[in-house]
matplotlib code that plots the C-alpha trace (Angstrom):
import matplotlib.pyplot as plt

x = [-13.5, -10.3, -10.6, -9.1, -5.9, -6.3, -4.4, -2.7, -1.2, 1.0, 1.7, 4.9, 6.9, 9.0, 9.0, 5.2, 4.3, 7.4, 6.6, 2.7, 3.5, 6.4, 4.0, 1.1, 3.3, 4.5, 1.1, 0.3, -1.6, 0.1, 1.3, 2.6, 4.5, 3.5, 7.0, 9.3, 10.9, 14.3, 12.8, 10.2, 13.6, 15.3, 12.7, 11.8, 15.6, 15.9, 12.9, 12.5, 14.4, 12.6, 14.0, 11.6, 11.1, 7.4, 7.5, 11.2, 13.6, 12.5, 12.7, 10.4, 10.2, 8.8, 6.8, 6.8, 6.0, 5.6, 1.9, -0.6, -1.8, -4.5, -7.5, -6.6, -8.5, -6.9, -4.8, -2.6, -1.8, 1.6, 3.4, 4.4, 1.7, 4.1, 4.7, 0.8, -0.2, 2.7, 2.5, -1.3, -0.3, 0.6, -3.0, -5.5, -8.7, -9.7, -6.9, -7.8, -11.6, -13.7, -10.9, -10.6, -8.4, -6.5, -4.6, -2.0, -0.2, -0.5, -2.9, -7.1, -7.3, -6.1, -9.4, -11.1, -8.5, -8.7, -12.5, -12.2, -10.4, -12.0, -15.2, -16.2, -17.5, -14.0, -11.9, -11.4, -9.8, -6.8, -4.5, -1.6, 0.7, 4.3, 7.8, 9.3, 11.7, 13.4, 17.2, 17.5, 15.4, 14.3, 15.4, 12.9, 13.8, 10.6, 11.7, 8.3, 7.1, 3.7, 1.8, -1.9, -4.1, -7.5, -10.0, -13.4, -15.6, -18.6, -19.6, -18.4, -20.5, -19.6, -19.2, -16.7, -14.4, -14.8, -13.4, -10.5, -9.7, -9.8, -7.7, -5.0, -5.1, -4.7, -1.7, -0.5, -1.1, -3.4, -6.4, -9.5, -13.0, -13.9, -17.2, -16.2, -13.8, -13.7, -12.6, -9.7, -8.0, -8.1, -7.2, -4.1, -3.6, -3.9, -1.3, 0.7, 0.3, 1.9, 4.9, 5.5, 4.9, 7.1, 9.9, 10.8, 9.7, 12.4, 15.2, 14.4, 13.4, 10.1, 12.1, 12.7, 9.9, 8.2, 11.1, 11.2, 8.1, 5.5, 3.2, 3.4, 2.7, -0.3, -1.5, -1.6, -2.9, -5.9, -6.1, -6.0, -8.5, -10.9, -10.6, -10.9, -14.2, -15.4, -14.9, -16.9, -14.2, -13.7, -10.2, -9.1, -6.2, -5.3, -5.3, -3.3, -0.5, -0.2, 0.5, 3.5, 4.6, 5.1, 6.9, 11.1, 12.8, 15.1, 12.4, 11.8, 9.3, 9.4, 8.4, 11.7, 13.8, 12.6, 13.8, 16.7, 17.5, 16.7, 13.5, 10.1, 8.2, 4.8, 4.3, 0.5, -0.5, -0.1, -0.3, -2.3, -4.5, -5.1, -5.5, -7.9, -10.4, -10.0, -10.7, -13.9, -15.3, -14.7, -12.3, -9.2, -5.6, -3.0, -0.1, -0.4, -1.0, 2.6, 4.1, 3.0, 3.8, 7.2, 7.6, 6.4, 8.3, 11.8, 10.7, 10.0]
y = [23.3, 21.8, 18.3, 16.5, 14.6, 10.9, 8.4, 6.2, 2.8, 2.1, -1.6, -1.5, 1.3, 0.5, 3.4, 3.8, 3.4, 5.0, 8.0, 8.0, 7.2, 10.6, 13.3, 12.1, 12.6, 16.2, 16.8, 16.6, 12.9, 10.6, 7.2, 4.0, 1.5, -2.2, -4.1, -6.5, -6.6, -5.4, -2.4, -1.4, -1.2, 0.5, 2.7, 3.6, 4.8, 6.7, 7.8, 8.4, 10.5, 11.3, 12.8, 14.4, 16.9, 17.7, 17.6, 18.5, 16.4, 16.3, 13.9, 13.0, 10.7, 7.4, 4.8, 0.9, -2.0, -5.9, -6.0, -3.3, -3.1, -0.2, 1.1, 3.5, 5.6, 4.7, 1.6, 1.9, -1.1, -0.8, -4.0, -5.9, -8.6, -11.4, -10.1, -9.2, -12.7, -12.3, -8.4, -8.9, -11.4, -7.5, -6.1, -8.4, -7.5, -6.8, -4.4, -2.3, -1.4, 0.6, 1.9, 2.2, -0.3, 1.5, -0.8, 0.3, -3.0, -4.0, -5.8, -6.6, -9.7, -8.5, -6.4, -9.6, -11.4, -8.3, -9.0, -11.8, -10.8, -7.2, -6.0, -5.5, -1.6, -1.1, -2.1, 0.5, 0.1, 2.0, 2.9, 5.2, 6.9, 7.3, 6.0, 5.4, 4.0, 2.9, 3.0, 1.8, 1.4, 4.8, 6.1, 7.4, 8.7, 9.7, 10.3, 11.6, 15.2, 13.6, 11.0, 10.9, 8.3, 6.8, 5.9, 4.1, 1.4, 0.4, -1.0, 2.2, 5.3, 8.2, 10.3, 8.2, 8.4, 12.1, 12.6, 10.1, 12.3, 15.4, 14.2, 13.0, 15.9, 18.4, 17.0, 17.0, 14.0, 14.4, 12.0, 11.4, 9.6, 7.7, 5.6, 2.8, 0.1, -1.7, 1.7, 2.4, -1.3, -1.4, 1.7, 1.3, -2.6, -1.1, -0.1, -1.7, -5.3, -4.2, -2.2, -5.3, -8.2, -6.7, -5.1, -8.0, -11.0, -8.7, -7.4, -4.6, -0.6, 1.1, 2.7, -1.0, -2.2, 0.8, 0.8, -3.5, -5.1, -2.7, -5.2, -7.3, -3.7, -2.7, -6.6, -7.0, -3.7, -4.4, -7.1, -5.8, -3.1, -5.8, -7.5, -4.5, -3.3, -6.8, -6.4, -2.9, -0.4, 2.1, 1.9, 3.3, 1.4, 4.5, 6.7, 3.6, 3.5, 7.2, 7.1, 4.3, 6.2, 9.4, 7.0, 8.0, 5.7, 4.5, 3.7, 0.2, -1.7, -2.1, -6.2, -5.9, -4.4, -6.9, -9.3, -8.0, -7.9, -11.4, -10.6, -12.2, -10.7, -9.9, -12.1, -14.0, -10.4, -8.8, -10.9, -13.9, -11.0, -10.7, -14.1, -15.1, -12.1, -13.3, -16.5, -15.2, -13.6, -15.5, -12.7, -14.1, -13.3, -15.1, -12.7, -11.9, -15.7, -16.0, -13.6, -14.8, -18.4, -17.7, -16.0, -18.5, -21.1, -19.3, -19.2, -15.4]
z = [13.1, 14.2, 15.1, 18.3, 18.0, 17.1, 18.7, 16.0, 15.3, 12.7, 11.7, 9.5, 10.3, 6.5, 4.1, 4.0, 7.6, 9.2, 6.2, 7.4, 11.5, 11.3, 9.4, 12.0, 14.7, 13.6, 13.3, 16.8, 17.0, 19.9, 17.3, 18.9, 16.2, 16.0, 15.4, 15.9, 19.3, 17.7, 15.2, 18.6, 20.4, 18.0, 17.2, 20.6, 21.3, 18.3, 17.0, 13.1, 10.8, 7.6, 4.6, 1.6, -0.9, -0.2, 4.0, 4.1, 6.4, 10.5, 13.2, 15.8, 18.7, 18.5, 20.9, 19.7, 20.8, 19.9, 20.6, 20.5, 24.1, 24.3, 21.6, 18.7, 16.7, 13.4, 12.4, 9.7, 8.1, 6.0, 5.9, 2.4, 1.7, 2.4, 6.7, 6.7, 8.8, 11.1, 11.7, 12.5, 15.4, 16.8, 16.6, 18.5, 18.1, 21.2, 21.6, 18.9, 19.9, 17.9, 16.0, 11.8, 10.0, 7.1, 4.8, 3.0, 1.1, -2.8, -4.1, -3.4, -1.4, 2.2, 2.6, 2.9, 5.1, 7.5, 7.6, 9.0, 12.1, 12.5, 12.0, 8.5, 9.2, 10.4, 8.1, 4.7, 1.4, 1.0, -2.0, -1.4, -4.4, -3.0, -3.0, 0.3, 1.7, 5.4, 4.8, 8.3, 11.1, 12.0, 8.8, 6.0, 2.4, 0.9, -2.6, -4.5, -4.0, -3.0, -0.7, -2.0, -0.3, -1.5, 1.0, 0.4, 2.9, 1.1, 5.0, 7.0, 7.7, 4.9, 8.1, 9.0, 6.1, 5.9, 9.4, 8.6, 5.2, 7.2, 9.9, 7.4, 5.2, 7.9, 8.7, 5.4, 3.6, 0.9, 0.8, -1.1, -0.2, -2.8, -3.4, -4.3, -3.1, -6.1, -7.8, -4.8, -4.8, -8.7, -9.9, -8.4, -9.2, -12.8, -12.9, -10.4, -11.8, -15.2, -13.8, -11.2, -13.4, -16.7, -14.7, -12.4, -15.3, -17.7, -15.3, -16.5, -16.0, -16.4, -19.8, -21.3, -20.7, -22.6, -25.6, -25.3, -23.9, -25.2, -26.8, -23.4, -21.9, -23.9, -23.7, -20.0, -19.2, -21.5, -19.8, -16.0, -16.7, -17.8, -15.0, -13.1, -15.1, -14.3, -10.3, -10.3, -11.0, -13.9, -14.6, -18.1, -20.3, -22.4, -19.0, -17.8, -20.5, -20.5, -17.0, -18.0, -20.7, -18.1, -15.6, -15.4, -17.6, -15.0, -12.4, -11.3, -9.3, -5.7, -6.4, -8.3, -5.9, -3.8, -6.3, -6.5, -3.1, -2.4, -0.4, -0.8, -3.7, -3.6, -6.6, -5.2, -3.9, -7.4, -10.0, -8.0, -7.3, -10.7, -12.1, -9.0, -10.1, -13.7, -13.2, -11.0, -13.4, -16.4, -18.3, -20.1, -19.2, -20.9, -20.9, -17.5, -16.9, -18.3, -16.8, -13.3, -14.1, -15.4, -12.0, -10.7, -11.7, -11.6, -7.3, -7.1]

ax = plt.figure().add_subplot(projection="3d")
ax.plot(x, y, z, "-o")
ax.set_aspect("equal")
plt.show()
């Protein structure tokens, strides 16, 4: 049965939301962009341009604005961790209704945070597999032949979810309902922490890190999947490291780029993330406690 159109907001539009916001809108769903006044001007004159190997490159008209002003169906959280407090002073909560709460950002701790301005049946855990990119505002490049999202609310009707999935897949996007939040937030983390935490500590690629770093490698994933067991999930370290091992050589971390770049690093979201749950739950870190620390310390 086809379902109706959902109307959609999309807080973020960088390489993740403006990917997310465009493939919605080809799909048929009305989207409005939650920005800053300069990207909502920009991206209200020029739409977005996307450019990718799985949905092929398209453009489509886009709506945004500084403040969301009417009730959506969906909200699609996509902003780095670090903007996630000032982008939310778009999305009052009585502007957004009855609508679902979809966070898309790195890390475990924002579902929390978000609970404490929406309701908790509303707001999901999300986890999304990509690499994506704005160029310039209005300008994707989605550079993976995927975009696979995880979905779970251990407070939110199963109903619910499944609609969500089925509304997302039919427009392309592959996602999965999963039963578990625990399970979405850490599987990723997983594998995130490591790649984040090595590549940026080590200036270095996903292939020296493997060839350089490997003890450090093996270490600290050992130790984020205890962690992770520990918080409910099942993550798995060889499944983990296999994963690394199968990454391209010359890839690096988005928390390096960043880095790199001279942006704010999602340093607390990531590795904070992890020490926090550690130190919850009584399992010992110390290489990742090092790694974050010397980040730390060097101001990243």
């Amino acid at each position: 049965m086809t379902q109706s159109p959902w109307s959609v907001a999309v807080v973020g539009p960088g390489g993740v939301g403006g990917l997310v916001g465009a493939v919605l809108t080809r799909a048929g769903h009305p989207v409005v962009y939650v920005a800053r006044p300069q990207t909502a001007a920009a991206l209200t004159a020029g739409g977005l341009s996307v450019t990718s190997p799985q949905y092929g490159d398209f453009h489509v008209p886009a709506v945004a604005e500084h403040k969301l002003a009417a009730p959506v169906d969906l909200c699609v959280i996509a902003t780095k961790a670090t903007d996630l407090d000032a982008a939310l002073d778009g999305v009052p909560a009585e502007a957004l209704g009855a609508g679902l709460v979809l966070p898309l950002l790195n890390g475990v701790d924002h579902v929390a945070a978000l609970r404490e301005r929406f309701p908790a049946a509303q707001v999901l855990a999300g986890a999304i597999r990509v690499a994506s990119a704005r160029t310039a505002p209005g300008q994707i490049a989605h550079t993976t032949p995927f975009c696979k999202i995880e979905v779970a609310g251990d407070n939110t009707a199963r109903e619910r979810l499944d609609t969500l999935a089925g509304q997302l897949n039919a427009a392309g996007i592959e996602t999965a309902v999963r039963d578990s939040e625990a399970a979405v937030l850490w599987d990723k983390l997983a594998f995130l922490a490591p790649l984040a935490l090595l590549t940026t500590a080590n200036g270095a690629t996903t292939g020296e890190v493997r060839d350089k770093y490997r003890p450090d490698l093996e270490a600290v994933i050992g130790e984020v999947v205890a962690v992770a067991h520990a918080a409910g999930a099942t993550a798995d370290a060889g499944a983990v490291l296999a994963l690394f091992d199968g990454a391209p050589p010359a890839m690096k971390s988005s928390m390096q780029r960043d880095v790199e770049a001279g942006r704010p690093a999602e340093v607390d979201a990531i590795g904070g993330a992890v020490l926090r749950a550690a130190a919850a739950h009584g399992v010992d870190v110390p290489v990742t406690t090092r790694l974050v620390e010397d980040l730390r310390e060097r101001g990243v």
